[in-house]
TIFI-629557 format. One line per field, with one value per residue (C-alpha): residue in three letters; x, y, z. Coordinates in Angstrom, 2 decimals. Example, Ala and Ser with C-alpha at 12.3 -4.5 7.8 and 13.67 -1.06 7.14 Angstrom:
BEGIN
residuo ala | ser
c1 12.30 | 13.67
c2 -4.50 | -1.06
c3 7.80 | 7.14
END
This chain:
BEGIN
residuo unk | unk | unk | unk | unk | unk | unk | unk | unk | unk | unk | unk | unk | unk | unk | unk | unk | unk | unk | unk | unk | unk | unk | unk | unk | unk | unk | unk | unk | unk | unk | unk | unk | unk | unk | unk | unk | unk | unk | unk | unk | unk | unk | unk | unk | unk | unk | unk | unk | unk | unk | unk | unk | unk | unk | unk | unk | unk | unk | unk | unk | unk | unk | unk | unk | unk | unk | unk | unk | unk | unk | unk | unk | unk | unk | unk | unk | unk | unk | unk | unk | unk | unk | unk | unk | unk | unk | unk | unk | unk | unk | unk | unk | unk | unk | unk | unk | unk | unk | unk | unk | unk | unk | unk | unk | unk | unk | unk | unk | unk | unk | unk | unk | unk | unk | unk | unk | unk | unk | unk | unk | unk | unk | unk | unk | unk | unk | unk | unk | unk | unk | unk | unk | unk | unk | unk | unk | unk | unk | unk | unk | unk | unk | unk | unk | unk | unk
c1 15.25 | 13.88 | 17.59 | 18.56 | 16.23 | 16.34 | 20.69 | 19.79 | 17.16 | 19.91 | 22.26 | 20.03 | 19.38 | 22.48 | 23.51 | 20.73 | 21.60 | 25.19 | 23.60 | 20.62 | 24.26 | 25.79 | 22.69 | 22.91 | 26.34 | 25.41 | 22.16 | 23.44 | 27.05 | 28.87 | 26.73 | 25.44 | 21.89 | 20.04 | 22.59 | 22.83 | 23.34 | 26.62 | 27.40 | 27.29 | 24.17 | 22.40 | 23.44 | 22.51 | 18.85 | 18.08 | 19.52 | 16.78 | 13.71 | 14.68 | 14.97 | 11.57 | 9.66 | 11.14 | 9.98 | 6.53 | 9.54 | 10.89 | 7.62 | 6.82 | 10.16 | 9.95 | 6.96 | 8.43 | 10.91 | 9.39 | 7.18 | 10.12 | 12.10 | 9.00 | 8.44 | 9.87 | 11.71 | 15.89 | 18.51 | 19.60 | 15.31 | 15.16 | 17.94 | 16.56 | 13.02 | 14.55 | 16.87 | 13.54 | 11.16 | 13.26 | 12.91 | 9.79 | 8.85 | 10.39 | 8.44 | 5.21 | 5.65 | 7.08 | 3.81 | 1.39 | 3.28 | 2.67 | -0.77 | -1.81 | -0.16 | -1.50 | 2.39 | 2.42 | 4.60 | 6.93 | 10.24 | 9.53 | 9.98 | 13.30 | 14.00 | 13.26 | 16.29 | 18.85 | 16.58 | 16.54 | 20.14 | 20.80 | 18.44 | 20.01 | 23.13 | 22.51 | 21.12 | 23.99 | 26.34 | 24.64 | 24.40 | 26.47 | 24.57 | 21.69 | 23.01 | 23.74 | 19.93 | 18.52 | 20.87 | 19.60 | 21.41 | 20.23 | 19.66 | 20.24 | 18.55 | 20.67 | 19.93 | 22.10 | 19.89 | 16.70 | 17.20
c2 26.82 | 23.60 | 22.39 | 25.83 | 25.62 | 21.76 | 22.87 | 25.51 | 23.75 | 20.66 | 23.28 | 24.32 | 21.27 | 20.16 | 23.55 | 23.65 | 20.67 | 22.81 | 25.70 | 24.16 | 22.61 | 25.87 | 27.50 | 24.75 | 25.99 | 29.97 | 29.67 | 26.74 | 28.66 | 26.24 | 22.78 | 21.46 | 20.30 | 17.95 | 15.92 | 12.75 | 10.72 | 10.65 | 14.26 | 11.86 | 10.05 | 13.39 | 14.80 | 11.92 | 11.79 | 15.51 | 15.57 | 12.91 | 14.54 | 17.85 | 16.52 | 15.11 | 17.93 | 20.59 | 18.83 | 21.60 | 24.25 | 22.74 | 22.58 | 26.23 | 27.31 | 26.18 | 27.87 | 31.08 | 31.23 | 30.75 | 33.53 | 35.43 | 35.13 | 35.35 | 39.19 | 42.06 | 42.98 | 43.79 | 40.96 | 42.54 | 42.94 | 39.46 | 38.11 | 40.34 | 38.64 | 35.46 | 35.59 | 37.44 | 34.56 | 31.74 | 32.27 | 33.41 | 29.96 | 28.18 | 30.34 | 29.76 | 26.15 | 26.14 | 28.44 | 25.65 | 22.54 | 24.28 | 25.03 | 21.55 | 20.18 | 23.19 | 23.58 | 27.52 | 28.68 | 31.93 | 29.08 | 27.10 | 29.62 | 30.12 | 26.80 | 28.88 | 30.94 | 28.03 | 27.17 | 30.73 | 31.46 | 27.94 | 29.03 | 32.81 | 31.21 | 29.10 | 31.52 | 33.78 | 31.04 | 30.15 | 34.04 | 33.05 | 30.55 | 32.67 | 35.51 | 33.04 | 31.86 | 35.20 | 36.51 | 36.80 | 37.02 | 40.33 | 38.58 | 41.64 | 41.05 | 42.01 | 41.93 | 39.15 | 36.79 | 37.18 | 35.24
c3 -27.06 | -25.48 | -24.75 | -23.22 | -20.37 | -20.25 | -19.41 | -17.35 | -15.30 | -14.91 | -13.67 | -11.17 | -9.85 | -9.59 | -8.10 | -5.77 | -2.72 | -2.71 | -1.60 | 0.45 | 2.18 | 2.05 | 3.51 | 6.46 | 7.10 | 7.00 | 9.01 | 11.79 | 12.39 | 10.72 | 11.49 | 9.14 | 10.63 | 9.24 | 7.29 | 9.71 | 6.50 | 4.69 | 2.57 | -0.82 | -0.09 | 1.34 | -1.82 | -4.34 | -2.32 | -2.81 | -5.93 | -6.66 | -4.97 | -6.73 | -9.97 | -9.50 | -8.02 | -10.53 | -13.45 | -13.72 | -13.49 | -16.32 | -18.21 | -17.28 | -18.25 | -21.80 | -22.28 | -20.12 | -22.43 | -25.92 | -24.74 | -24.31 | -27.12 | -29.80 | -28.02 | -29.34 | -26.79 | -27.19 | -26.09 | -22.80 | -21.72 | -22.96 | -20.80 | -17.86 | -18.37 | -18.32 | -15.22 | -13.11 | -14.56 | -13.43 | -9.90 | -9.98 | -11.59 | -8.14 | -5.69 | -8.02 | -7.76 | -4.24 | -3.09 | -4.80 | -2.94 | 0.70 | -0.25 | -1.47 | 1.93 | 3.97 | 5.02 | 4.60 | 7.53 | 7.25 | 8.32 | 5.84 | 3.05 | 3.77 | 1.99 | -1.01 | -1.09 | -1.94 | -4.86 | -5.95 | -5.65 | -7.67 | -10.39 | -10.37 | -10.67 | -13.75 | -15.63 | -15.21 | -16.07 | -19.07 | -20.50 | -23.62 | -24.43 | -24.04 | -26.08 | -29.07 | -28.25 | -29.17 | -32.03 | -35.23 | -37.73 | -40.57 | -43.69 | -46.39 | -49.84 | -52.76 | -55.52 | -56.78 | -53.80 | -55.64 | -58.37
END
């Protein structure tokens, strides 16, 4: 369970500066703004900062989804929890960084979509892994295993 998320919440982050770039693209018509540095070093710095500043995400995700996999609930609900939980984990933690730096401006929550989509996206990629995560196997007692 703990390495699941730990995967998933590397994905992320490594997903995440590709679509904050591809975001830069989609919302400047094609120029990238912002990115004065060199695309590897813009990269390799965000990639820092967000591997940093997620770590509570990653914290709050293993206990997200130990919650969720000790309820009742079937695979599929499970899975469903899991992939609405995630991103609701970034805006959570996104919403308490603006308010300790007073920053809360509607522009400045659009920088939560890349980090959302990134997030959305690992958790779909890793839905294999997830489904192996939450089988359990039926252990049938005959009567031959008692003894």
């Amino acid at each position: 369970m703990f390495l699941h998320t730990f995967y998933t919440w590397v994905l992320a982050n490594l997903l995440h500066p590709v679509m904050l770039l591809a975001a830069a693209f989609i919302i400047g018509d094609g120029d990238a703004q912002g990115f004065d540095l060199g695309l590897f070093e813009s990269y390799f710095l965000f990639l820092v900062y967000s591997f940093c500043i997620s770590i509570p995400c990653l914290l709050l995700g293993w206990l997200t989804l130990y919650l969720i996999l000790v309820s009742s609930y079937s695979g599929d609900a499970k899975f469903f929890l899991w992939l609405v939980t995630g991103p609701a984990l970034i805006i959570l933690e996104f919403l308490v960084i603006l308010t300790l730096f007073n920053l809360i401006e509607l522009e400045i929550l659009l920088f939560l979509l890349p980090g959302i989509a990134s997030v959305g996206a690992s958790i779909l990629i890793r839905y294999q892994q997830f489904k192996k995560l939450v089988h359990t196997p039926k252990i049938e007692h005959h009567e031959t295993n008692l003894v």
